[in-house]
C-alpha positions, 0 to 999 in steps of 0.5 A: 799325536797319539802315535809319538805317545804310542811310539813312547809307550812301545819303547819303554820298559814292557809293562803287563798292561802294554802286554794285555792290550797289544790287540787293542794297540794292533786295531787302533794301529790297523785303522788309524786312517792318517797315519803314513802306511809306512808308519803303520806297517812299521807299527804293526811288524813290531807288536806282531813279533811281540804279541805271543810274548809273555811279559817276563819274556818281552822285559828279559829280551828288552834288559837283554837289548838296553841294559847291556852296554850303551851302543843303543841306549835310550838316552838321547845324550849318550850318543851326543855327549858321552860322560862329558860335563856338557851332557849335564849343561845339556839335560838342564836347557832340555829340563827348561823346555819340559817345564814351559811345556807343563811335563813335571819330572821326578828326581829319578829319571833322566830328561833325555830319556827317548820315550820321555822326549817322546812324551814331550814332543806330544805336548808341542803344537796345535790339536795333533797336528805332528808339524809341531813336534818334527822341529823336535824329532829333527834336532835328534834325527841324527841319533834315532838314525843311529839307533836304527842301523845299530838295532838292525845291525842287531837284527832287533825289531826295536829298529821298526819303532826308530824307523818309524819316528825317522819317517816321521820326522821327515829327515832323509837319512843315508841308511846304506852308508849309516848301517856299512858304518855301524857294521864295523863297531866293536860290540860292547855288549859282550860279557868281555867289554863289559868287564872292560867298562867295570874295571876302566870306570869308577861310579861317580855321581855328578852333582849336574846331573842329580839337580836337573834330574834323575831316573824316572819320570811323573808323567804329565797328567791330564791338566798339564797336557796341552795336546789333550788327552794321553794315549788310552790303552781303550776306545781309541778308535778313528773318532779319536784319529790324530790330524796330521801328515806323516 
């Protein structure tokens, strides 16, 4: 599932390595023989529109997009349960999942962090076959659904990467109605309603939250994998294709 892993890799943080290798991306993407040609056209749109950047610029346009409010944050729960003391009870059973399947944590990332999940979902399954890990971009459908309208609303081409993982999925989503809704939310990402979370919030550090997990992630190694190899930035060529129907 070699497409998920590049999928993850796409929406973290812009590393100089992802930036360096986005013609090799570009080719194993253009000659990936399985993949849907809908997938892979959302794939290729979104590392055209970056291939021109440099890093500094991709990671000010990244922080700009997702370090500003919480419309689209990359934390699945977020969206589902907000700061409510059920998100804490929520990243403990998701923590469970990524232990049996081998993914060890760090104490600095949160677990529902999407190219985390992302990360996870590559380890379910036989070989790398996507049946295995659609049951996981099913249950989480909803949100990447609304990551999507909100990242077009946006006019991001991160909406490419969530309309890819939707398709994916398989989950039939009614974008027109979804993108009329999101177009009436007030945005939280002016310097205004930022303002308004500082004052309104106080920093506070849940007790639930700092045991299950934290803010960054020790990426499983090669052992602990049970689809075999990750994504290599090099020699991913149609030998390595991954089998499975998108």
């Amino acid at each position: 599932m070699k497409v998920l892993n590049l999928i993850a890799h796409l929406l973290d943080y812009p590393s100089d390595e992802l930036v360096k290798n986005l013609p090799e991306l570009t080719h194993w993407v253009a000659n990936e023989a399985v993949l849907d040609p809908r997938v892979r056209d959302d794939l290729l749109a979104f590392i055209a529109h970056f291939e021109s950047f440099e890093a500094l610029d991709w990671q000010s346009e990244y922080d700009g997009l997702f370090e500003r409010g919480r419309a689209v944050s990359l934390h699945i729960f977020e969206h589902v349960h907000g700061e409510s003391r059920d998100r804490g009870q929520a990243m403990v059973d998701l923590m469970g999942h990524y232990r049996s399947a081998g993914l060890a944590l760090s104490e600095r990332e949160l677990p529902d962090y999407l190219p985390t999940y992302l990360e996870f979902c590559t380890t379910q399954g036989q070989d790398d076959n996507i049946e295995g890990a659609q049951g996981w971009l099913q249950d989480i459908s909803h949100v990447l659904a609304l990551l999507a309208a909100r990242l077009r609303e946006k006019d991001s081409p991160y909406s490419l990467l969530l309309d890819a993982l939707l398709r994916l999925s398989e989950v039939e989503v009614d974008m027109a109605a979804l993108q009329q809704q999101v177009s009436g939310e007030e945005r939280d990402d002016t310097p205004e309603a930022l303002d308004k979370i500082w004052e309104d919030e106080a920093v506070s550090f849940s007790s639930a939250q700092g045991s299950a997990c934290g803010d960054s992630v020790m990426r499983p190694s090669e052992s602990q994998r049970r689809d075999g190899q990750p994504l290599s930035w090099i020699n991913a060529g149609a030998d390595q294709a991954p089998q499975h129907s998108a």
